[in-house]
C-alpha positions as CSV (number, residue, x, y, z in Angstrom):
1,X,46.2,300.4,-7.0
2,X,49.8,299.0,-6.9
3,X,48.2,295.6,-8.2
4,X,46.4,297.7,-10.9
5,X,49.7,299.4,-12.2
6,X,51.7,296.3,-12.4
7,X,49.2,295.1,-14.7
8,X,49.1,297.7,-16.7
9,X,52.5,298.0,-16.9
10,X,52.6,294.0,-18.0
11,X,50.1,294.3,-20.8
12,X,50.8,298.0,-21.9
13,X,54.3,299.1,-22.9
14,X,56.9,298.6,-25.3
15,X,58.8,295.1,-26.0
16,X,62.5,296.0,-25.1
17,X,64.3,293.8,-27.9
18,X,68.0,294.8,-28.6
19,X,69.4,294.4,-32.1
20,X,71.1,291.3,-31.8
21,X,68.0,289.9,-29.8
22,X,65.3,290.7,-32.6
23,X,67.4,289.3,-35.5
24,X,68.6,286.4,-33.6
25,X,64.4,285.6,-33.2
26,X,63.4,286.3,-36.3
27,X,66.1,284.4,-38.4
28,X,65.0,281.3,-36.0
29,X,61.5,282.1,-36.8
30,X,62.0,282.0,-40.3
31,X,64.2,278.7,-40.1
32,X,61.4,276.8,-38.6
33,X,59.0,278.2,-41.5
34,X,61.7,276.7,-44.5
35,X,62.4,273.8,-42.3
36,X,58.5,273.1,-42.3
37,X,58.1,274.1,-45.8
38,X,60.6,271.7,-47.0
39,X,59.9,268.4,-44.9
40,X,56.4,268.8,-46.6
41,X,57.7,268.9,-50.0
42,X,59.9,265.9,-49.5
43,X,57.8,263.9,-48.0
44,X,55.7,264.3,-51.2
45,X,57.8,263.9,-53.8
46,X,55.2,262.4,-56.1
47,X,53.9,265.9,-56.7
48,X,57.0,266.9,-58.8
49,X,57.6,263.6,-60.6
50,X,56.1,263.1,-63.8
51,X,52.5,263.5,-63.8
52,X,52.7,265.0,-60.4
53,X,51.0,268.2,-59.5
54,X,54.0,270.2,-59.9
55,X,55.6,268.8,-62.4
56,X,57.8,270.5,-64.0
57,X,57.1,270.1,-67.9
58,X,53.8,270.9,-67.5
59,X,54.6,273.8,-64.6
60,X,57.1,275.9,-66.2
61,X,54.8,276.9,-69.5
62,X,53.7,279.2,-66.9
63,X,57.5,280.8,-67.0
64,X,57.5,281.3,-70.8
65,X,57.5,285.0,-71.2
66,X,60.6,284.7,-68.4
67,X,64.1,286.1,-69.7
68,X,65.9,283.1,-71.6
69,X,68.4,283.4,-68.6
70,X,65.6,283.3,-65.8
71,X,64.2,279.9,-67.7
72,X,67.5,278.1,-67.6
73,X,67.9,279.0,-64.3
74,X,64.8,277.5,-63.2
75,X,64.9,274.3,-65.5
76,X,68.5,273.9,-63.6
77,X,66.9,273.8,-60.2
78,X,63.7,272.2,-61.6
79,X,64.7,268.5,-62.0
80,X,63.4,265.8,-59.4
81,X,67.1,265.4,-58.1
82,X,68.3,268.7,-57.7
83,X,65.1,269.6,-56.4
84,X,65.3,267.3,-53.7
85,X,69.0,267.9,-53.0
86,X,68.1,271.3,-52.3
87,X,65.2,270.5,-50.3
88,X,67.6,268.4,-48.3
89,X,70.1,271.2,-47.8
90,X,67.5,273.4,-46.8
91,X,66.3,271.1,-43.8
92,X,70.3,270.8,-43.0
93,X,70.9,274.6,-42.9
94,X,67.4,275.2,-41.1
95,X,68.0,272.7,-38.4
96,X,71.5,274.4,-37.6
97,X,69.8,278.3,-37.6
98,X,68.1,277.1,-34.6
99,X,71.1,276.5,-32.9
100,X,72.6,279.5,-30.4
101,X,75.2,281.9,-32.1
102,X,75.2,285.3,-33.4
103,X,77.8,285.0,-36.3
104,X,77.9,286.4,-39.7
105,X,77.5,282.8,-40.8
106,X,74.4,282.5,-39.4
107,X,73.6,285.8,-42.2
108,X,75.3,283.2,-44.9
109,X,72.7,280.2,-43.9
110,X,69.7,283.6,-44.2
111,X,71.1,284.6,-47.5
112,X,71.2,280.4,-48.9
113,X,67.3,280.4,-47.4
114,X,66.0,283.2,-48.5
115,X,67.4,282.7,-51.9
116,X,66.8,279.0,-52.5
117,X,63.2,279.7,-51.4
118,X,62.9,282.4,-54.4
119,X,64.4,279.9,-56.7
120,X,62.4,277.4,-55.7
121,X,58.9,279.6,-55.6
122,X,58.4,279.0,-59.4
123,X,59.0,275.0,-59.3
124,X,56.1,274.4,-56.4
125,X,53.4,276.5,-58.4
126,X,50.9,274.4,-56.5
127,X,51.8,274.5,-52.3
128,X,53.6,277.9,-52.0
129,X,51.4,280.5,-50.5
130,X,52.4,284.1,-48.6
131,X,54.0,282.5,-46.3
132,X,57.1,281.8,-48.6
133,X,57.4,285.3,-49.9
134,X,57.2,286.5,-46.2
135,X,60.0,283.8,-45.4
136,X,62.2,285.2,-48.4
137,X,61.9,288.6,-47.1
138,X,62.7,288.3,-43.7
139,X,65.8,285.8,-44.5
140,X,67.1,288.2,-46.7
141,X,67.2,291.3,-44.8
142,X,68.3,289.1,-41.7
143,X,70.8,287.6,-43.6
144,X,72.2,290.7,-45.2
145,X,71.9,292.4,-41.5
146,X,74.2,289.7,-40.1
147,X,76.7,289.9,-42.9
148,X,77.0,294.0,-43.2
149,X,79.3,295.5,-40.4
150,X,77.8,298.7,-40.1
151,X,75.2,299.0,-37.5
152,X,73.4,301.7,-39.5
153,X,73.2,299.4,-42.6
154,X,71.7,297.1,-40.0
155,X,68.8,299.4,-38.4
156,X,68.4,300.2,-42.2
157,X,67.3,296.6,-42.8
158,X,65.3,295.4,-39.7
159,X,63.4,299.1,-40.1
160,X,62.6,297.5,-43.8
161,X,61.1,294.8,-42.5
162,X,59.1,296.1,-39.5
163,X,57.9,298.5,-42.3
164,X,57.2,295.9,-44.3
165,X,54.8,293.8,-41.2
166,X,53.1,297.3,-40.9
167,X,52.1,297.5,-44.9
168,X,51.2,293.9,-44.8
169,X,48.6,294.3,-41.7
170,X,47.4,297.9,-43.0
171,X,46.6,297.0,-46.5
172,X,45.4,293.2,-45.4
173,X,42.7,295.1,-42.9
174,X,41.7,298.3,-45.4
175,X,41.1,295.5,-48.5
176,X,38.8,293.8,-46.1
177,X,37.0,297.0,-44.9
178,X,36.0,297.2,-48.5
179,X,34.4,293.7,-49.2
180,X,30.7,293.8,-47.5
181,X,30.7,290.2,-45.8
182,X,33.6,292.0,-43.2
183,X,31.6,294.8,-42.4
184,X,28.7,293.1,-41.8
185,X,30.5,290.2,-40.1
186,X,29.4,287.1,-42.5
187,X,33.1,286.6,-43.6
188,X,34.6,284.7,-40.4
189,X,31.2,282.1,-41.2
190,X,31.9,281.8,-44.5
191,X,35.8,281.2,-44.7
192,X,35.1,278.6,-41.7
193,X,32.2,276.6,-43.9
194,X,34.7,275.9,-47.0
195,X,36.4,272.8,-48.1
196,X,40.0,274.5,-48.4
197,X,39.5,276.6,-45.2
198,X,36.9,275.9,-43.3
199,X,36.8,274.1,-39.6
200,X,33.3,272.6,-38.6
201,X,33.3,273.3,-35.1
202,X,34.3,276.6,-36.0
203,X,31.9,277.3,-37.9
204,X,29.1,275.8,-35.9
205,X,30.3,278.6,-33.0
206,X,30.1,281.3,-35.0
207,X,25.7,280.4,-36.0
208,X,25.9,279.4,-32.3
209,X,27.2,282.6,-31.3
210,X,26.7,285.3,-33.8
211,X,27.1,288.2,-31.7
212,X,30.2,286.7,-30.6
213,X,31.6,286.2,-33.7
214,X,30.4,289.6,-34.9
215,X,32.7,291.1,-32.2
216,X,35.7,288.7,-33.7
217,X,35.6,289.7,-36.9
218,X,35.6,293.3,-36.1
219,X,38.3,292.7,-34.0
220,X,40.4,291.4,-36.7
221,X,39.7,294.3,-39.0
222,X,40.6,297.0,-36.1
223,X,43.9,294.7,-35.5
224,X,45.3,294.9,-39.0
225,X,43.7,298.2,-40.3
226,X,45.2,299.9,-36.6
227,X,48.2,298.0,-36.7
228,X,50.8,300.8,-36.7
229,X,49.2,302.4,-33.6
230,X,52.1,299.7,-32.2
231,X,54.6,303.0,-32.8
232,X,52.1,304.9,-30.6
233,X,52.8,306.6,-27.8
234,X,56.7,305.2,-27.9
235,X,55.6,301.9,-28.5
236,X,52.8,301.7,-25.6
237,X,51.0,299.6,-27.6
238,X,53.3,297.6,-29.2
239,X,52.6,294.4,-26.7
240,X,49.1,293.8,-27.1
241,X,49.0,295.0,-31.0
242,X,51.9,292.3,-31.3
243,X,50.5,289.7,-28.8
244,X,46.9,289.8,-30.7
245,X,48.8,289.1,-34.2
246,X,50.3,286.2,-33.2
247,X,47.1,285.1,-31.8
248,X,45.4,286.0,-34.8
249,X,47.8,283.8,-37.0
250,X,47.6,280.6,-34.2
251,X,44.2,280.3,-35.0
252,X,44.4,280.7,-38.8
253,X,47.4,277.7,-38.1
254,X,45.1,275.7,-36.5
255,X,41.4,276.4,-37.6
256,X,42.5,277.3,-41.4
257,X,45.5,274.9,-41.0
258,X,47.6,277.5,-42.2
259,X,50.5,276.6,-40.2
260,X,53.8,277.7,-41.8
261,X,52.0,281.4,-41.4
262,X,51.9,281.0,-37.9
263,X,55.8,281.2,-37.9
264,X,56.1,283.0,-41.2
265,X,54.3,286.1,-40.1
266,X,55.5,286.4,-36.4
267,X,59.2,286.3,-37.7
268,X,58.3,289.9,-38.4
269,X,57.2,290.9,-35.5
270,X,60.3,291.0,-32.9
271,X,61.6,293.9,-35.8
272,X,58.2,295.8,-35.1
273,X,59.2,295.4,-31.4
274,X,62.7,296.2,-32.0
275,X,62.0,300.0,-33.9
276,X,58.4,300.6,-31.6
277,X,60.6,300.9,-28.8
278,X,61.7,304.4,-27.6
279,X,65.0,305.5,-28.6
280,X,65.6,306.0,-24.6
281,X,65.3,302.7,-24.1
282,X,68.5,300.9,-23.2
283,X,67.8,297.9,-25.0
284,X,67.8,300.0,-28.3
285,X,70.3,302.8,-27.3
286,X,72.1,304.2,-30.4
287,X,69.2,302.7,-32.7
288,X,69.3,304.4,-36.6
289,X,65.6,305.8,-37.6
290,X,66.8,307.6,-40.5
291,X,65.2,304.8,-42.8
292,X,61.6,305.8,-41.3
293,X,61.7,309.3,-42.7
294,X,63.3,307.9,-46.2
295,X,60.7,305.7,-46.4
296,X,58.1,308.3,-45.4
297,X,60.0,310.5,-48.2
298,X,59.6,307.6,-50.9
299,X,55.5,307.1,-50.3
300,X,55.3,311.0,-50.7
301,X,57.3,310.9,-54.0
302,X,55.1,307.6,-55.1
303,X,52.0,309.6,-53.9
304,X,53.0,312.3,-56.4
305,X,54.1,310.1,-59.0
306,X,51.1,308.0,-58.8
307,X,48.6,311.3,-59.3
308,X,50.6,312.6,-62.2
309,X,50.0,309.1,-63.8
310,X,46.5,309.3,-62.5
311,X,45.6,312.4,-64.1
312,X,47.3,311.9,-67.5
313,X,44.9,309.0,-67.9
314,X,42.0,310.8,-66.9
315,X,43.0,313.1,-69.8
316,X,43.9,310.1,-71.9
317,X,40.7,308.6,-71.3
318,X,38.2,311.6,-71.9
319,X,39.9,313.0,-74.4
320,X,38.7,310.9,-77.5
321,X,40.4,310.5,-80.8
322,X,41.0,313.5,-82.6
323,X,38.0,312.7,-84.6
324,X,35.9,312.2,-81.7
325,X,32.3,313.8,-82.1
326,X,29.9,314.5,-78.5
327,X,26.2,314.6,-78.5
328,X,23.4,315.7,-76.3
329,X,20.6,313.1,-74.9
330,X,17.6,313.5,-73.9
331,X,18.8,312.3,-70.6
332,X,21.4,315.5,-70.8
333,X,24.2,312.7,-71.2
334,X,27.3,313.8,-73.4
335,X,28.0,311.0,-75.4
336,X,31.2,310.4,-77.2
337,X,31.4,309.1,-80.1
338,X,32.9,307.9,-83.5
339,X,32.3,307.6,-87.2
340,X,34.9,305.4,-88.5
341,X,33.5,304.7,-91.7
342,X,30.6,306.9,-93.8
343,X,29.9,303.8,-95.8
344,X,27.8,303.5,-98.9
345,X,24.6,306.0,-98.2
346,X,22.3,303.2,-99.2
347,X,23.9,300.6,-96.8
348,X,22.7,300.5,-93.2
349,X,25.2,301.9,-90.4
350,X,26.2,299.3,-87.9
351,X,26.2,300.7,-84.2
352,X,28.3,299.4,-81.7
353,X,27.2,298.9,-77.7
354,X,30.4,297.9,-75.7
355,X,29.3,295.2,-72.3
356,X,29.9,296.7,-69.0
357,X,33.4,297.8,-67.8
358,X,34.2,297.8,-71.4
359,X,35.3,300.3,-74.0
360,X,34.8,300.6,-77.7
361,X,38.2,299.7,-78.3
362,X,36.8,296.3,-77.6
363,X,35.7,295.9,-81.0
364,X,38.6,297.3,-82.6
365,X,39.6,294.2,-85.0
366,X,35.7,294.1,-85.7
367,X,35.6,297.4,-86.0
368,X,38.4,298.5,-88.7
369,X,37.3,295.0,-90.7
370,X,33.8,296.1,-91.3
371,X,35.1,299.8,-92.0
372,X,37.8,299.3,-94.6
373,X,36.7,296.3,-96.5
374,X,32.8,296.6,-96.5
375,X,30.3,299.4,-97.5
376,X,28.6,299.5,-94.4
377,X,28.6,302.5,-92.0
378,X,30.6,301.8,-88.7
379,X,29.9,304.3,-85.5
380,X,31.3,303.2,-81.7
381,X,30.3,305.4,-79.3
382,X,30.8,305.5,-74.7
383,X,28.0,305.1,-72.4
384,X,27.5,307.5,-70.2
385,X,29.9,307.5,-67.3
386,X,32.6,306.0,-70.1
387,X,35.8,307.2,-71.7
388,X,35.0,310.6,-72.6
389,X,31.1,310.6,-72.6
390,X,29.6,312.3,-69.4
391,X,26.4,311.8,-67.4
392,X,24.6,314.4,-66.7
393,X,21.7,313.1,-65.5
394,X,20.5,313.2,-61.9
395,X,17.4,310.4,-62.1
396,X,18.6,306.9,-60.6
397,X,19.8,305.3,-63.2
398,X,18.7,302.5,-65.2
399,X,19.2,300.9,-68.4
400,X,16.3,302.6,-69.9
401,X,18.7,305.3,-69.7
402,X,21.1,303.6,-71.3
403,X,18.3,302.5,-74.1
404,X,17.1,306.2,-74.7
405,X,20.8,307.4,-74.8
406,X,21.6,304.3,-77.9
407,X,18.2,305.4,-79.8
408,X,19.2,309.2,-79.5
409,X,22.8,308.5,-80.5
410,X,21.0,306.6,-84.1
411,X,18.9,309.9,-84.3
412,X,21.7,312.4,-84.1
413,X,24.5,310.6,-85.8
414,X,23.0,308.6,-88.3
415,X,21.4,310.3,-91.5
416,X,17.7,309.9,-91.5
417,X,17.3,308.1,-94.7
418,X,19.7,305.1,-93.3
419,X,18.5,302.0,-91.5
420,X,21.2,300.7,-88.3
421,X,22.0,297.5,-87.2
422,X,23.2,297.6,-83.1
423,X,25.7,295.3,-82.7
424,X,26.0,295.0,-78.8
425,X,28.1,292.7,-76.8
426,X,27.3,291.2,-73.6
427,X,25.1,294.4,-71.4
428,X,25.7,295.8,-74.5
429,X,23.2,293.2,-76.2
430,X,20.6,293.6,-74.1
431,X,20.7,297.3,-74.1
432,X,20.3,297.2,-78.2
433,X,17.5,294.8,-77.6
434,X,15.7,297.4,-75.5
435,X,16.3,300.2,-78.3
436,X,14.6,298.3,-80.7
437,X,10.9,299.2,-80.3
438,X,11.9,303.3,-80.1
439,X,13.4,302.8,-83.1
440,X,10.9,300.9,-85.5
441,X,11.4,301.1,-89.1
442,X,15.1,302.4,-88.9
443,X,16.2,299.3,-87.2
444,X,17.4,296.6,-90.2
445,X,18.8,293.9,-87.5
446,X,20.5,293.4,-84.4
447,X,24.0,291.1,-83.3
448,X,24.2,290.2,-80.0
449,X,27.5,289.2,-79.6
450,X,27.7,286.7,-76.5
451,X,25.1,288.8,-75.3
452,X,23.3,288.9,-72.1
453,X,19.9,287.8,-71.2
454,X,17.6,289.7,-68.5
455,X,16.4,286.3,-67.1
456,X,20.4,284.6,-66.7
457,X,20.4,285.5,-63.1
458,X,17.2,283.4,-62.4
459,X,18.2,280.6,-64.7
460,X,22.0,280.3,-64.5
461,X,23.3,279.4,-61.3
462,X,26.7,280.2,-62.2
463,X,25.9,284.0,-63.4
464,X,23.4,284.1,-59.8
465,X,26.7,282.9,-57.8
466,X,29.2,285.1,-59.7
467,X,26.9,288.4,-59.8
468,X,27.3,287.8,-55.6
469,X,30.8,288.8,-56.0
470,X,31.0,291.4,-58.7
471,X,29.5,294.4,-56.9
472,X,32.5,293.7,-54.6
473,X,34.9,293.2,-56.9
474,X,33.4,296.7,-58.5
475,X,33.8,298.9,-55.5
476,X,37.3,297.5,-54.2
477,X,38.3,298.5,-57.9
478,X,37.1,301.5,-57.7
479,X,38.8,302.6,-54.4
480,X,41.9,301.0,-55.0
481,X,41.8,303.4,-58.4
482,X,40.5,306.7,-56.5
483,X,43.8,305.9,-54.4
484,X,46.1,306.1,-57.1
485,X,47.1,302.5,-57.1
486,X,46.2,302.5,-60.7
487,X,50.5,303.1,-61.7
488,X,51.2,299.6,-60.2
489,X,48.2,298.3,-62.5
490,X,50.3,295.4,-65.6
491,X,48.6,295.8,-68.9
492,X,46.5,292.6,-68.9
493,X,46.4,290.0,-72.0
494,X,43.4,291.6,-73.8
495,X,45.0,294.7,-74.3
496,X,47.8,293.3,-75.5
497,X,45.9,291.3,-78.1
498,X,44.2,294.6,-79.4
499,X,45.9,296.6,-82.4
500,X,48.9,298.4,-81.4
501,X,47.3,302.3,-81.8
502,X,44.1,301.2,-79.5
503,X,46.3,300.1,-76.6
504,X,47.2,302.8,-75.0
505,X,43.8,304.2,-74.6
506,X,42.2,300.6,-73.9
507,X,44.6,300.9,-70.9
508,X,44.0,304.4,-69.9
509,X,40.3,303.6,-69.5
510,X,41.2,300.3,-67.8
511,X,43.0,301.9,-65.1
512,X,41.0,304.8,-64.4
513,X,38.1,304.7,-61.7
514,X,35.8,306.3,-64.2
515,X,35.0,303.5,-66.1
516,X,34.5,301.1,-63.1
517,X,32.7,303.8,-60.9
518,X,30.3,303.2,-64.1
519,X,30.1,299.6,-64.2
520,X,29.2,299.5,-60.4
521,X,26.3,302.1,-61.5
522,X,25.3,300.2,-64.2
523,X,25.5,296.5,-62.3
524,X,23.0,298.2,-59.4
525,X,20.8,298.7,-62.2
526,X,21.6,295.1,-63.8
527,X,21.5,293.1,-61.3
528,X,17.8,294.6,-59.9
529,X,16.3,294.8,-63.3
530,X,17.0,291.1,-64.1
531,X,16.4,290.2,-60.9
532,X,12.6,290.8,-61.0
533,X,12.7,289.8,-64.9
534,X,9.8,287.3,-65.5
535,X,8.0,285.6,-68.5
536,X,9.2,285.7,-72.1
537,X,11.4,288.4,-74.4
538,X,9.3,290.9,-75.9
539,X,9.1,290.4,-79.7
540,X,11.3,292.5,-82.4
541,X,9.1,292.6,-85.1
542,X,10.8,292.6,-88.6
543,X,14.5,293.2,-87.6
544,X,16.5,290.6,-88.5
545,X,19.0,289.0,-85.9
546,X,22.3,287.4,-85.5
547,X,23.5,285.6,-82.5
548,X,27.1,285.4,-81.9
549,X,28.1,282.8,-78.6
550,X,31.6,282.0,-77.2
551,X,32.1,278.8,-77.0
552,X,33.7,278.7,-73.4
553,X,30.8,280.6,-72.3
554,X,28.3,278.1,-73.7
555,X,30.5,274.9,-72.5
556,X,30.9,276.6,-68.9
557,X,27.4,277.4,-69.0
558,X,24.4,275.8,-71.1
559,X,21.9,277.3,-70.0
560,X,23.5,280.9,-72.0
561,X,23.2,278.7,-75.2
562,X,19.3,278.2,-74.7
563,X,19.2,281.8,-73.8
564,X,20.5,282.8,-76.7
565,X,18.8,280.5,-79.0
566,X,15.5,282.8,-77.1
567,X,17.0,286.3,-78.1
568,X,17.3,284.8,-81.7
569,X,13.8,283.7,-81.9
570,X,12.0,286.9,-80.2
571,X,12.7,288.1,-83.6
572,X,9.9,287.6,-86.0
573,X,9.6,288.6,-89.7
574,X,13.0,288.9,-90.3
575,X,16.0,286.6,-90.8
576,X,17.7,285.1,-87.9
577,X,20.3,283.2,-87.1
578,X,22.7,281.9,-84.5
579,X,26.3,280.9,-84.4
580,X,29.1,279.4,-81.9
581,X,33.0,280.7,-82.2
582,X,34.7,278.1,-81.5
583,X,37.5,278.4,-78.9
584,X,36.4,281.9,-78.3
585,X,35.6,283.3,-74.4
586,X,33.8,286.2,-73.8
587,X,35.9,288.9,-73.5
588,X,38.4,286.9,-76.5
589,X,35.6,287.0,-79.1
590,X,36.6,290.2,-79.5
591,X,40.3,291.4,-78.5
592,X,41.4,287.9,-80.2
593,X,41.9,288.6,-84.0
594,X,41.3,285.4,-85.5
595,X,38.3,285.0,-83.8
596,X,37.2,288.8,-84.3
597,X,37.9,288.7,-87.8
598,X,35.5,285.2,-88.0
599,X,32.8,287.3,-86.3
600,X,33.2,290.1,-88.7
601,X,33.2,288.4,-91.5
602,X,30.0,286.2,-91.0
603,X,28.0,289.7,-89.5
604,X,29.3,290.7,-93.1
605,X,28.0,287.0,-94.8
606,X,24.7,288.0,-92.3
607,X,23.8,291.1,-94.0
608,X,24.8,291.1,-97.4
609,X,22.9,288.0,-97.9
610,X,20.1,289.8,-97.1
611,X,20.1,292.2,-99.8
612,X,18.8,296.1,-100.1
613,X,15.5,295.1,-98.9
614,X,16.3,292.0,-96.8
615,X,13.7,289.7,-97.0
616,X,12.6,287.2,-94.3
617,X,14.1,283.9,-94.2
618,X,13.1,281.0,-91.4
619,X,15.6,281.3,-88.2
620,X,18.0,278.7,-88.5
621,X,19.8,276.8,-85.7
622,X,22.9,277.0,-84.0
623,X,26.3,276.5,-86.2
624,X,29.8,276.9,-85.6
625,X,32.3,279.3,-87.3
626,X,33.8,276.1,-89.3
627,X,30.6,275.3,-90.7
628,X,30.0,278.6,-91.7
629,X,32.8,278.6,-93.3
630,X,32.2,275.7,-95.4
């Protein structure tokens, strides 16, 4: 029993660091990880010499919407010379960290670490990973611990990075619980059979020992999604929660050779000693905690902040425009919708079908083209489960849904006399290809605008390897969302490249777990339907077509263009004909201008060559914009 208790005692219990003890460790700890880091840049110093990897004329284009003063800064530190000089100094002040003392000049050699290493983040775009912004923080909250004199200030600062090691752990473990391959145990096998990561022996034991490795990976998601449980029970758990996280990064530094985190990561972890230890401790007597319940105070303010935000974009996003109109389908779907231009009442009305985990205001520059400077109608409407439009439906969707809800939308919103031409991009294609037969006679043409194809995820390897990881992508979007995490969410390029009065409610969809909740709906559906997808297209019989492809999505992909060139000739008895933006990507074929505006003006050239009645013409092969032009 005796024998039993001592054990016990060994393995559970807190790790009695006193202040001076945990900063002296982790400052060393974080030496050895800059003293690493920089011996490997100079000892390839080819990479940031001209026509190197990192080289710094090429590199800092990445820095060009920087402040003028942050760019000069960084072109000042960016030079071959200085680069190395600092590298140099680095290794110097490093080395001498290791060395005993506990002065305040050992804070000063933290502070010229920590900051170097920011400054020098930017120049090695190719060769810094986490374990360099770990390194930064840790040597500046050691360094500014060692050069404050008030103890409090310094508890302040180790509590901030303990807290820090905690978030790290927590969210690193809860990301993973989302992505299937961790839950079902697959990931350990598949990081250990890549080029970058992988380890062949490795990865032989885990198919040798599956059960095994099952039990590994599970482990590693109870480690870092438990990893506070360290605080538990005044720190009873601290040893082996901190003993299996340095194990854990051991064998990423040898199996993944990621070895600077070995050091980078366990410099955090004599601070979570350090504030999991009881306050009656000895080695911690007089300790400060107030900066736990500050913290805690500042995450319930975020929390707040983060719903308010949450909710005005709900009501951003299903609010509409103040012209916004809602109809009924037969489906009991709400759809939302808009009429942006009447048109001429003997012109068709051109509907719009955004792709999935899209909005209307895609479209916008096509959009406000057709409807001020043409006579066509112009109508944009949501999908169900989008912006404003609701579903109300309680059948398992699929995108025969979707179909019925485009052909009901023509019925209700479109005057009966008028034909419609669907102009759908990507999901948004095929689901105007499906609506074609309901709606017969009414139907002048369709534009599939870098469309999909129901067969692309039997014929494309790229789309069959890239649908794989969207469903996951999908959901951890739509959790991270339904936590609030949507007010730390940047406005990305493509919003930024739409007009200025569609921005803000591009973004409001964009961040709010509606719209993806329906994309992951809709990609269920996707992904079986054009799984089992066999033979050819169904034919469109006297609708005329137009074919719009982005070039990047052809070059990436070739087998799209021969697709497409198929969705243009299922059309029979009308005019078709196809046509290849150049420059353009998928998404940029729209929220671009100058190539929305190309696209708008040759679905105009389309159409009005056609005349009232349209008559047939022979399909005509694949041109791009500049030919058109001509």
């Amino acid at each position: 029993m005796k024998f039993a208790k001592k054990i016990t005692a060994a393995v559970f219990g807190p790790v009695p660091l006193s202040r001076d003890r945990a900063l002296g460790l982790s400052e060393r700890l974080a030496a050895v990880t800059t003293l690493t880091s920089s011996l490997e840049y100079l000892s390839q110093r080819k990479e940031i010499r001209k026509g190197g990897l990192n080289d710094w004329d090429i590199v800092k284009d990445v820095q060009a919407e920087s402040t003028p003063l942050v760019r000069r800064l960084l072109n000042t530190v960016s030079g071959p010379r200085t680069t190395t000089a600092l590298h140099v100094a680095r290794a110097v002040v490093s080395a001498g960290m290791l060395l005993p003392g506990n002065s305040r000049r050992r804070g000063a050699g933290s502070l010229f670490l920590g900051a170097t290493s920011a400054l020098l983040y930017p120049r090695h775009r190719y060769g810094t990973d986490g374990s360099d912004q770990v390194t930064i923080l840790v040597q500046t909250a050691t360094g500014a611990a060692r050069m404050v004199p008030s103890p409090e200030a310094k508890d302040a600062l180790l509590w901030y990075v303990a807290l820090q090691a905690n978030l790290s752990y927590l969210i690193s473990g809860w990301v993973k619980l989302l992505g299937e391959p961790w839950r079902d145990a697959s990931a350990l096998g598949g990081v250990m059979r890549t080029r970058t990561y992988g380890h062949q022996g490795m990865f032989r034991w885990t198919q040798d020992h599956p059960r095994t490795a099952r039990y590994l990976t599970h482990g590693v998601l109870a480690l870092e999604c438990l990893f506070p449980l360290a605080y538990a029970g005044g720190g009873r758990l601290a040893r082996p929660v901190i003993a299996s996280a340095a194990a854990f990064h051991l064998a990423n530094g040898y199996f993944m050779g990621l070895g600077r985190f070995v050091t980078a990561f366990t410099a955090m972890h004599p601070m979570v000693a350090y504030t999991s230890a009881p306050r009656s401790h000895p080695a911690v007597a007089g300790r400060d905690d107030r900066a736990l319940p500050a913290a805690l105070t500042l995450l319930a303010g975020a929390a707040v902040i983060a719903a308010g935000t949450a909710v005005q974009r709900r009501l951003r996003t299903t609010e509409g425009w103040h012209t916004s109109r809602v109809l009924t389908s037969r489906h009991d779907n709400e759809l939302q919708y808009e009429v942006l231009s009447h048109g001429d009442g003997e012109r068709p009305v051109m509907v719009f079908a955004a792709g999935m985990v899209s909005t209307s205001e895609h479209f916008s520059w096509i959009t406000e083209r057709l409807a001020k400077e043409t006579e066509y109608g112009v109508i944009t409407y949501a999908r169900a489960g989008y912006a404003g439009s609701r579903r109300g439906s309680t059948a398992r969707f699929g995108l025969r849904e979707s179909a019925d809800d485009l052909v009901d939308l023509v019925g209700g919103a479109v005057a009966p006399h008028r034909k419609v031409v669907l102009v759908g991009h990507s999901l948004g294609g095929e689901i105007a290809r499906r609506a074609a037969r309901q709606l017969g006679d009414r139907l002048h043409g369709i534009v599939y605008l870098d469309s999909s194809h129901p067969d692309e995820l039997n014929r494309s390897k790229q789309q069959s390897d890239t649908a794989e990881r969207l469903r996951g992508s999908l959901t951890q979007m739509t959790w991270f969302l339904r936590l609030g995490t949507g007010v730390l969410m940047a406005r990305p390029d493509w919003i930024e490249a739409l007009p200025v009065a569609y921005r803000k409610k591009a973004f409001a969809q964009y961040a709010d777990a509606r719209m993806w909740e329906a994309g992951r709906r809709e990609w269920d559906a996707v992904e079986a339907d054009f799984r089992s997808f066999s033979g050819e297209l169904e034919t469109i019989e006297g609708a005329h077509g137009l074919v719009v492809s982005a070039q990047q999505t052809v070059d990436r992909d070739p087998d799209q263009l021969l697709m497409h060139k198929e969705l243009a000739e299922a059309h029979r008895g009308g005019r078709t004909d196809m046509l290849v933006v150049e420059g353009a990507g998928h998404d940029t074929v729209l929220t671009q201008s100058r190539f929305a505006h190309r696209v708008a003006d040759r679905i105009t050239a389309f159409f009005d060559d056609l005349g009232p009645g349209g008559p047939p013409a022979a399909a005509a092969g694949p041109s791009t914009d500049q030919e058109a032009s001509r």
